[in-house]
C-alpha positions in Angstrom: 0.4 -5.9 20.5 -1.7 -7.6 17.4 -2.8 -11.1 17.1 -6.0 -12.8 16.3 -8.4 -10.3 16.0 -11.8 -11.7 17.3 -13.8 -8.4 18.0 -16.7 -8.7 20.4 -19.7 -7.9 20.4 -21.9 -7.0 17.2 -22.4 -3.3 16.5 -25.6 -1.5 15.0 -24.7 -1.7 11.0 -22.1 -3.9 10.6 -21.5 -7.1 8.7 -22.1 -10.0 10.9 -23.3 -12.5 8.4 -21.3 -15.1 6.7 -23.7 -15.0 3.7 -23.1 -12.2 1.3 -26.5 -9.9 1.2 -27.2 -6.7 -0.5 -26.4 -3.7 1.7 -29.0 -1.7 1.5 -31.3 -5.0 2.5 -29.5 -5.2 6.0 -28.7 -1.3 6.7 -24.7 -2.1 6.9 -22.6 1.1 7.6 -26.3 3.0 7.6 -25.5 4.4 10.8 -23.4 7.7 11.6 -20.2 7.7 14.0 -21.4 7.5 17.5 -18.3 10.3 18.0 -15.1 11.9 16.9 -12.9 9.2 18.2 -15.1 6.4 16.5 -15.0 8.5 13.2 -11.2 9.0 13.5 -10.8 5.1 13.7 -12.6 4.7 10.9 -11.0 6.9 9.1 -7.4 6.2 10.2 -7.7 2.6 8.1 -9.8 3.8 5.3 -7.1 6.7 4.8 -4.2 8.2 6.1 -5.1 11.3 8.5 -8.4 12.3 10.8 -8.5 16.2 10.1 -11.3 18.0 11.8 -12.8 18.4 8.7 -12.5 14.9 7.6 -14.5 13.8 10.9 -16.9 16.3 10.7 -17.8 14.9 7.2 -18.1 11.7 8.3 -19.7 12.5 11.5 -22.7 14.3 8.8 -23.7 10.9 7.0 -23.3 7.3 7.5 -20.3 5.2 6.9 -21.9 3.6 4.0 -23.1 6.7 2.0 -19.0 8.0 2.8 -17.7 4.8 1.2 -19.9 5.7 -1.6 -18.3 8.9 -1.7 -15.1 7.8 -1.8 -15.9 5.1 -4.3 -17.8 7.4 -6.9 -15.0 10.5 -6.5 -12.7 10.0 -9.7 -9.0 9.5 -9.6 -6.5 12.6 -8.6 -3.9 13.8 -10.5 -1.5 10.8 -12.3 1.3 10.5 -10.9 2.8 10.2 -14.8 1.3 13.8 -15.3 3.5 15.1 -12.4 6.6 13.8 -13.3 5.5 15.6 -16.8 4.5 18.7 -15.7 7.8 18.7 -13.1 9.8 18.5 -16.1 11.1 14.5 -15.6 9.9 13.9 -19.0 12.8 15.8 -20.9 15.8 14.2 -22.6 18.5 16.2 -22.2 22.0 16.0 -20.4 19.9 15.4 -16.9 19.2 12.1 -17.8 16.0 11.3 -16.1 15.2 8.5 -17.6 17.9 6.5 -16.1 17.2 7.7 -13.0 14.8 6.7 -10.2 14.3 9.8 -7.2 12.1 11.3 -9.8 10.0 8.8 -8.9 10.4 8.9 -5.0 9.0 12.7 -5.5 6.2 11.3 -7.1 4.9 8.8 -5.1 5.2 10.4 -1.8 3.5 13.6 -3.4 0.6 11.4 -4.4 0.4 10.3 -0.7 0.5 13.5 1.0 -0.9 15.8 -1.4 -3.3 13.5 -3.6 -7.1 14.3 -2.9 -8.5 10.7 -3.8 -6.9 9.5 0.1 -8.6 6.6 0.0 -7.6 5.5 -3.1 -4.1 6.0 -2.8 -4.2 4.0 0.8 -5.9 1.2 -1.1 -3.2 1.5 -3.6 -0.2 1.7 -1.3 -1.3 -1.5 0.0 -1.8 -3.3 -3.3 2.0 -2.3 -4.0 2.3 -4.2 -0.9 0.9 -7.4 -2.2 1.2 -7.0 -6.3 5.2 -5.7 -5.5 7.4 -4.2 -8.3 10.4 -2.3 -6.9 12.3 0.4 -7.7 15.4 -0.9 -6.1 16.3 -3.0 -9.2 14.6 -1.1 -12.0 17.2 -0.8 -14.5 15.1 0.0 -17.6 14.8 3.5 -19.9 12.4 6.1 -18.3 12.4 3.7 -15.3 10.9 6.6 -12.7 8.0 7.0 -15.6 7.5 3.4 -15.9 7.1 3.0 -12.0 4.3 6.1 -12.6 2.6 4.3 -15.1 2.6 0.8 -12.0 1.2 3.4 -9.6 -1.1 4.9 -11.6 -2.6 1.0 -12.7 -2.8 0.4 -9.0 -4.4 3.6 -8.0 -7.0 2.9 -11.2 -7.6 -0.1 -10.2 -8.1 0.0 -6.4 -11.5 0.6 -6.7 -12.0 -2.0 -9.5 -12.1 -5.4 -10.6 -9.2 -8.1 -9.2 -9.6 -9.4 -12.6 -8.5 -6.5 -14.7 -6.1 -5.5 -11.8 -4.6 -9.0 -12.1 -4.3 -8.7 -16.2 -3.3 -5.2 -16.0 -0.6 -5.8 -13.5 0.9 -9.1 -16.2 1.4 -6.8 -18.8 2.5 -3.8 -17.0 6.2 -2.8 -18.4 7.4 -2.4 -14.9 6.1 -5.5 -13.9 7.9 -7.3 -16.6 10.8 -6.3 -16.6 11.4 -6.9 -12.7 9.9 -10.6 -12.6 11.4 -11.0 -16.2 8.0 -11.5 -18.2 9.9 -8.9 -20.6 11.4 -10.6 -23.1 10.7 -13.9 -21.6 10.7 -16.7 -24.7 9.2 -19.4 -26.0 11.4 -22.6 -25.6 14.6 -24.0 -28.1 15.4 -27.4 -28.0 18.8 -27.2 -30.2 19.9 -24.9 -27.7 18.2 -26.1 -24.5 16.7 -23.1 -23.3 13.1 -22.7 -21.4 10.5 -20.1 -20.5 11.7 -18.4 -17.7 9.4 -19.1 -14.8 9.6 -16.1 -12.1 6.5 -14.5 -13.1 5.0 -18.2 -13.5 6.0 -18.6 -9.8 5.4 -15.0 -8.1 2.1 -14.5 -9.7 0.9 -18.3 -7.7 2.8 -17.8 -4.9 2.8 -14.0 -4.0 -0.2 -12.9 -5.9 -2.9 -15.0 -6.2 -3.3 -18.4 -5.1 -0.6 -19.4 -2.5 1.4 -22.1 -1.1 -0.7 -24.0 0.1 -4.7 -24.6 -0.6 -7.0 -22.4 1.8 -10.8 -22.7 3.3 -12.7 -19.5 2.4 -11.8 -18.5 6.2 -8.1 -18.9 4.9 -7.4 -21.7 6.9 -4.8 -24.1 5.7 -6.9 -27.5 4.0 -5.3 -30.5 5.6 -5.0 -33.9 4.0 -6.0 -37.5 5.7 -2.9 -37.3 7.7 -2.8 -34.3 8.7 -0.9 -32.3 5.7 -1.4 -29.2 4.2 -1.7 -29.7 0.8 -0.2 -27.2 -1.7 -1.7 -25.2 -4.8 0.7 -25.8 -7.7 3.3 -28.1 -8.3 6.5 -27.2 -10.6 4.7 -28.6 -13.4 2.0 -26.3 -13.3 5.0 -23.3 -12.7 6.5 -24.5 -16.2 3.5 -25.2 -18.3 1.9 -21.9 -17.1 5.7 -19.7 -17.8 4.9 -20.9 -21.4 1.3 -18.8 -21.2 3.8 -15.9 -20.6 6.0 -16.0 -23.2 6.6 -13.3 -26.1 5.9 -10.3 -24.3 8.1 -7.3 -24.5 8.2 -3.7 -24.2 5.4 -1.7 -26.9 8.2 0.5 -28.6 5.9 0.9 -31.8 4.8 4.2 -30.7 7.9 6.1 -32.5 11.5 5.9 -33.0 14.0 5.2 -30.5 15.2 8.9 -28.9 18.7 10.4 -29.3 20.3 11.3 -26.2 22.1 15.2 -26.5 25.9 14.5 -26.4 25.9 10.8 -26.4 26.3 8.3 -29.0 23.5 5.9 -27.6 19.7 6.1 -27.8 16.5 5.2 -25.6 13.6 3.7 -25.9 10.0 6.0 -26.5 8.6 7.1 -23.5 5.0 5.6 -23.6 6.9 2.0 -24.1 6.7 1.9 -19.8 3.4 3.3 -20.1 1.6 0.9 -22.7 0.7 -2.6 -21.6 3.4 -5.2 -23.2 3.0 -6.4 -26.8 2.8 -9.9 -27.9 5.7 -10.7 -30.2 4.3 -14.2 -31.4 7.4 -15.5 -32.8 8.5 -15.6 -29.6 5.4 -17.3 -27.5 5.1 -20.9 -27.1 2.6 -22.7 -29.4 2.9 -26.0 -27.3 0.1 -27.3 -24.9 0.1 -26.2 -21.6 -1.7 -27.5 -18.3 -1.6 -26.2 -15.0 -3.9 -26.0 -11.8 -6.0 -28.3 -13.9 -6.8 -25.6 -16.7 -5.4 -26.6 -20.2 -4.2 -24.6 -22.8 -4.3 -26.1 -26.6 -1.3 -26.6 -28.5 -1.4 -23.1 -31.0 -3.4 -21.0 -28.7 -3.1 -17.3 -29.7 -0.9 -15.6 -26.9 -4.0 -13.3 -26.1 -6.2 -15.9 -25.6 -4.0 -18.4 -23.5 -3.1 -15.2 -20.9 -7.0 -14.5 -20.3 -7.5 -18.6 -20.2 -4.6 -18.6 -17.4 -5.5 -15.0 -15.6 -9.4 -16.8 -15.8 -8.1 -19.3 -13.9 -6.2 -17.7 -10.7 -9.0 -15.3 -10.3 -11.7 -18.3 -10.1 -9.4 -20.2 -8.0 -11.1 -20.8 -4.4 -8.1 -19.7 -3.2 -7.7 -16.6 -4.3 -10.6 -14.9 -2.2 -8.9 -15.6 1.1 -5.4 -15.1 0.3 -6.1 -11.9 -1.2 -9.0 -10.9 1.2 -6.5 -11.8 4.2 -3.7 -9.6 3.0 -5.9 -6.4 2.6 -7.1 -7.1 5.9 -3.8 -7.3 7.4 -2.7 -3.7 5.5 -5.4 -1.8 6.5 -7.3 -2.9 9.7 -5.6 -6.3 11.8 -2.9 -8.3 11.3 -4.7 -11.4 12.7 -7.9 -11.3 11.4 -10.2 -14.1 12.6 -11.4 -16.6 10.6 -15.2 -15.7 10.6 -13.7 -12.0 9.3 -11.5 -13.8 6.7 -14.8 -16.0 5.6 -17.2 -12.6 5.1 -15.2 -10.2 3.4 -13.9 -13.5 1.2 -17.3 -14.3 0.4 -17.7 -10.5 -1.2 -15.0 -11.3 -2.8 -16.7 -14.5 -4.4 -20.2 -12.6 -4.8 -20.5 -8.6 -4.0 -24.5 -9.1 -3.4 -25.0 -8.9 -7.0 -23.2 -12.2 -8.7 -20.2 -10.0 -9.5 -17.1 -11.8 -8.2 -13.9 -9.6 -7.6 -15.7 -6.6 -6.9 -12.9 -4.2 -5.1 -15.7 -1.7 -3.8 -17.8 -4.3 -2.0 -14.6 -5.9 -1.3 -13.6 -2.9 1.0 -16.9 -1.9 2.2 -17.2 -5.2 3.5 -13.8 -5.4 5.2 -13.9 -1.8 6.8 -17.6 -2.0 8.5 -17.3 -5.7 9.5 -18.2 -6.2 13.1 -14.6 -7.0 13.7 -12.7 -3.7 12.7 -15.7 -1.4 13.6 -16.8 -3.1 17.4 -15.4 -1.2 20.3 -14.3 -4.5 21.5 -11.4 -3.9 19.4 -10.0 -1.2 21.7 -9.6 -3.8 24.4 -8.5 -6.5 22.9 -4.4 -7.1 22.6 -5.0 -9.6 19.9 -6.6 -6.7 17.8 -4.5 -4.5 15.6 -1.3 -3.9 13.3 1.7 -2.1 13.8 1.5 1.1 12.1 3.8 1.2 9.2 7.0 3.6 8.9 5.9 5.0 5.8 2.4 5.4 6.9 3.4 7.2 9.6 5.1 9.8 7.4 1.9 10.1 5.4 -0.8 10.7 8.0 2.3 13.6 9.5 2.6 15.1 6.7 -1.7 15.2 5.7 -2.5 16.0 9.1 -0.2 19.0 9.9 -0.3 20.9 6.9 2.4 19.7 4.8 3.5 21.8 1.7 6.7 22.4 -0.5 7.6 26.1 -1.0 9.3 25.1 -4.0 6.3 22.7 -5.3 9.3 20.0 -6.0 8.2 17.8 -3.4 11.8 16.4 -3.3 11.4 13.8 -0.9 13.4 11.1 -1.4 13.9 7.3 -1.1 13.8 6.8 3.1 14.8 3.2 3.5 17.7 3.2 5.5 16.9 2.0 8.6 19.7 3.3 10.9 19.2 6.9 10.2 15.2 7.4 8.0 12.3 5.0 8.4 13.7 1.7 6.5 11.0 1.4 4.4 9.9 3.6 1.0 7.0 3.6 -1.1 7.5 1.4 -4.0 11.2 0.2 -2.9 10.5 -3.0 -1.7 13.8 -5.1 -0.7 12.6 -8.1 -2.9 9.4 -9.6 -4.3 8.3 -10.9 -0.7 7.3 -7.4 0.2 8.8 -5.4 3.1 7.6 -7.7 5.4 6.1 -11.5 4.9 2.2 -11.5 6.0 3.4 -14.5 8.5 6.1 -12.8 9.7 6.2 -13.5 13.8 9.0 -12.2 15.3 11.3 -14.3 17.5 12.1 -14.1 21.2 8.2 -12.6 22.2 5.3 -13.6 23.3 3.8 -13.5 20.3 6.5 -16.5 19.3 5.4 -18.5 22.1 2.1 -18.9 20.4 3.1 -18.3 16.7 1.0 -15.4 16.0 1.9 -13.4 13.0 2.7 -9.4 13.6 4.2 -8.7 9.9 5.5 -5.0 10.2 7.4 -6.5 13.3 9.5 -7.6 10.5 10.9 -3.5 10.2 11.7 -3.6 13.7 15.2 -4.0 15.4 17.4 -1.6 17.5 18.7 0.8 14.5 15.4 0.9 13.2 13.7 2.1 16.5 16.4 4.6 17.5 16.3 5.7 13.2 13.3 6.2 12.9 12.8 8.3 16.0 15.7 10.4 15.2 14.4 10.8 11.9 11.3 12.5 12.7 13.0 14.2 16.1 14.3 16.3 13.0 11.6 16.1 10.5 8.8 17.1 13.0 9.9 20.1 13.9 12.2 21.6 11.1 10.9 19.7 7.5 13.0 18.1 5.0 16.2 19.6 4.1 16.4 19.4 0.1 19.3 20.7 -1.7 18.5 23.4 -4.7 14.8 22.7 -3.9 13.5 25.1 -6.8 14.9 22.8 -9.5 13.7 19.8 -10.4 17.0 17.7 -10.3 18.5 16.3 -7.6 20.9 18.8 -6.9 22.8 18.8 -3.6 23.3 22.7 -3.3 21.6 25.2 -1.7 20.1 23.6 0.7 16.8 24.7 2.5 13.8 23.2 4.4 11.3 23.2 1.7 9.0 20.5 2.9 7.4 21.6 6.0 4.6 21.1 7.9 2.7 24.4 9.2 0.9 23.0 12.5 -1.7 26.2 12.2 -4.8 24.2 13.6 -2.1 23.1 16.8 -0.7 26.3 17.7 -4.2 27.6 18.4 -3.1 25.1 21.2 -0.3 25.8 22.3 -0.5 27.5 25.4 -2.5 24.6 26.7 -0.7 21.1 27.4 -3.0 19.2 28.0 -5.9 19.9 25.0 -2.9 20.0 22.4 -2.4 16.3 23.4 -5.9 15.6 23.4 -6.2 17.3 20.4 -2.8 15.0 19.2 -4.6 11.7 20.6 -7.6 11.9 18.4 -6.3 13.2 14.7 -2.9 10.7 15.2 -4.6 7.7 17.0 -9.0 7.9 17.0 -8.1 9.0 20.7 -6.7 6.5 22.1 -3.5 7.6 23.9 -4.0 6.1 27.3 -4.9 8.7 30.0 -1.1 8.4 31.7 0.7 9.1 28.6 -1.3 11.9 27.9 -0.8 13.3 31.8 3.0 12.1 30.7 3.4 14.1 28.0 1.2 16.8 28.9 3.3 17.5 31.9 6.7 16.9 29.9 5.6 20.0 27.8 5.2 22.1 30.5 8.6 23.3 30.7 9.9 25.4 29.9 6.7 27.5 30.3 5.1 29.6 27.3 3.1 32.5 26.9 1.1 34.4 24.2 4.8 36.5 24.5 6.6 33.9 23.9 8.7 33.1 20.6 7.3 32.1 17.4 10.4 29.1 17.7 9.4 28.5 21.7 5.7 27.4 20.6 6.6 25.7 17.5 9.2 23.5 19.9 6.4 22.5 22.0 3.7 21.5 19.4 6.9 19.8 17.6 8.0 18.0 20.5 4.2 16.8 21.7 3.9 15.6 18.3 7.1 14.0 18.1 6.2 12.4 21.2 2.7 11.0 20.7 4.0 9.0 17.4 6.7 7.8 19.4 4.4 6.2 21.9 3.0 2.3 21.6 -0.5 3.3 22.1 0.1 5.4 18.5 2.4 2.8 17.0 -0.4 0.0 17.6 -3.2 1.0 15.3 -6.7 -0.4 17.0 
């Protein structure tokens, strides 16, 4: 499957050196896709889906100059304005704000149906990394406030890591699942102390780390032999004091009455603004940590920027976050020269700006390592295709569409019967899956090399998620009363459905509707005997052009169904 990444040889336009340069100096991504399947790589970890229209835009221009596209192209619809416009903002006897699925549609709508697709990839792994989960929101308007995280992500994605970072503190969401909300200053007389989760996540998950990195994102050793570690639980304390006295904004009106009930909620746009700075509550004492010092009776304002200043200049921050995004979108062992470049864009984008998001990518997508044909070759080379991913580059590249426009798909983690994962419901705070994850009892155990999506896998996950999309495939999502927004369970129907137009045109034809499969689901590279395999399999029963509009639809279901079942799909190259 995946390991350690180490490309071969160096291909025309990419990033070879370890010392950041301007791009249009050294002509990097200048170059146009040598082919359809080399486009639909490319394409398949900048974005979801390979469409023919996708590759033949890429195929038109360079790499580069479609990066720069994508980069320029403003933000699609929010996905705050959709739950708006779907009617998920009302306060009435429904009572959306106390529930979550709203927020389910959402997301998966921006995934599918959202035109900025490279944003929205960047930003589904960011949620990845930076992870606030719906699983234990418990909050009023909690499916807006997990908009308003998504929205700051997809914003952001092609940003600075410095005003992600800051905006990501203060985000409501974000504070109320790692408890900066209401987090206080401390009180001798009574004993209590800052609360220290965010203090902690934010090092440890975030930023910085465990333990201090090279810019390759190599562990640093000590004289003996020992890694040595980034923060110490004195620098978790004095830094939770930086983070104290922040709460929900609710100065935007009064608190909403609830028709019927004797209770009231808070204002809508308190999970959308960032938190407020009660400064009663924040701690006025000194605080020093990974050897930055707060003064005794800092503002609150100005100690957060002092401590957010200091995790983005860390050294380690560059490879620890450089090495995650590698992981989420191209390999999950990247090597270390691969680590060291993109890092170093991280630390200058060619023009002294560090944090850069834009160069960030660029740099990580047309290094030698993820663009080189050597790839294709190499088992050590890839990443398990995530469940949810899947579902996305399915739905974008068959035509996906809800007759009802509710887009009611909902939460799909279960693992023995859907995909066990779902966009924005991560288990905990560690993600879905560690990045170090290496699963036991393989070969990749005997030589400790990390595959982290392996971390999904076990026996009711394979036979769920096949089962799953057996049905989904070929006959949609079966949403009950799918023409009102609520999550109603009557009336069922399949309202979101994919149409498979481009595919029946061929239908009649085994063997080019699995070639055809082999290039928009995996750049082409379904080996020649599973193709013959499947391409035979479909032969029976035989069709005609007389045959039933259900016969060809069965066979374009079932070749589909059967390609994204296969390893050479499930290993993304």
């Amino acid at each position: 499957m995946t390991a350690c990444g180490g490309g071969g040889g160096t291909r025309a336009g990419a990033i070879t050196s370890s010392v950041p340069v301007p791009l249009a100096a050294t002509g990097v991504g200048a170059s146009p896709a040598a082919s359809d399947e080399e486009a639909a790589r490319f394409l398949l970890q900048a974005q979801f889906s390979a469409s023919d229209a996708e590759i033949a835009m890429l195929r038109s221009t360079s790499f580069a100059a479609w990066l720069n596209t994508q980069f320029a192209a403003p933000q699609g619809p929010m996905g705050w304005d959709w739950l708006e416009a779907r009617g998920y903002g009302m306060v009435d006897t429904n009572n959306y704000f106390f529930s979550t699925y709203p927020a389910d549609f959402m997301v998966w709508n921006q995934l599918i149906t959202a035109p900025d697709a490279m944003r929205k990839r960047v930003a589904l792994a960011l949620s990845e990394i930076f992870v606030a989960s719906l699983v234990s929101s418990d909050f009023d308007w909690r499916s807006h406030g997990f908009a308003a995280y998504w929205d700051g992500l997809v914003k952001n994605a092609f940003g600075n890591f410095r005003q992600l970072l800051e905006d990501v503190t203060l985000n409501p969401a974000m504070g109320y699942f790692l408890n900066t909300k209401g987090n206080q200053k401390e009180n001798a007389a009574t004993g209590r102390l800052p609360d220290e989760n965010y203090a902690r996540e934010v090092m440890q998950l975030f930023t910085i780390g465990l333990y201090q990195l090279n810019l390759d994102g190599s562990e640093k050793r000590d004289a003996i032999g020992n890694k040595i570690e980034t923060y110490t639980q004195s620098d978790v304390s004095n830094l939770a004091r930086v983070l104290t006295g922040y709460d929900f904004d609710i100065s935007t009106g009064p608190r909403l009455a609830v028709p019927g009930q004797t209770y009231t909620i808070n204002p809508k746009d308190s999970v959308r603004l960032p938190m407020a700075l009660n400064a009663s509550r924040h701690s006025t004492l000194a605080s020093t940590f990974l050897g930055t010092t707060v003064a005794a009776n800092t503002p609150g304002a100005t100690a957060l920027k002092t401590a957010l200043d200091a995790l983005f200049n860390h050294p380690n921050t560059a490879p620890f976050f450089c090495k995650q995004l590698i992981q989420r979108l191209v390999t999950s062992n990247p090597s270390p020269v691969y680590v060291a470049r993109v890092a170093g864009v991280f630390v200058n984008n060619w023009a002294g700006v560090r944090g850069d998001l834009p160069s960030v990518l660029a740099a990580l997508l047309l290094d030698d390592e993820a663009r080189s044909p050597a790839g294709l070759s190499n088992i050590n080379f890839g990443k398990l295709r995530e469940p949810m991913v899947r579902l996305v580059q399915w739905g974008r590249s068959f035509g996906i569409a809800s007759a009802a426009g509710t887009w009611k798909l909902f939460d799909t983690s279960r693992s023995d019967t859907q995909l066990g994962q779902s966009p924005l419901r991560s288990p905990s705070v560690f993600n879905f899956f560690r990045p170090g994850y290496v699963p036991p009892g393989t070969v990749l155990a005997s030589s400790q090399t990390p595959a982290p999506e392996f971390q999904l896998v076990n026996e009711s996950s394979v036979g769920g998620y096949l089962n799953f999309m057996q049905d989904v495939i070929r006959n949609g999502f079966n949403i009950g009363t799918p023409a009102v927004p609520q999550a109603a369970y009557t009336a069922y129907a399949r309202d979101v459905t994919c149409s498979y137009t481009d595919e029946l045109a061929f239908v009649l034809d085994p063997v080019a509707l699995v070639k055809r499969l082999s290039l928009r689901l995996c750049a082409g590279q379904l080996s020649a005997a599973n193709q013959n395999l499947i391409a035979t399999a479909l032969a029976t029963p035989a069709l005609s052009a007389a045959s039933t509009a259900a016969q060809k639809l069965d066979r374009v279901a079932a070749a589909v169904l059967l390609v994204m079942a296969s390893a050479d799909y499930l290993v993304q190259k």
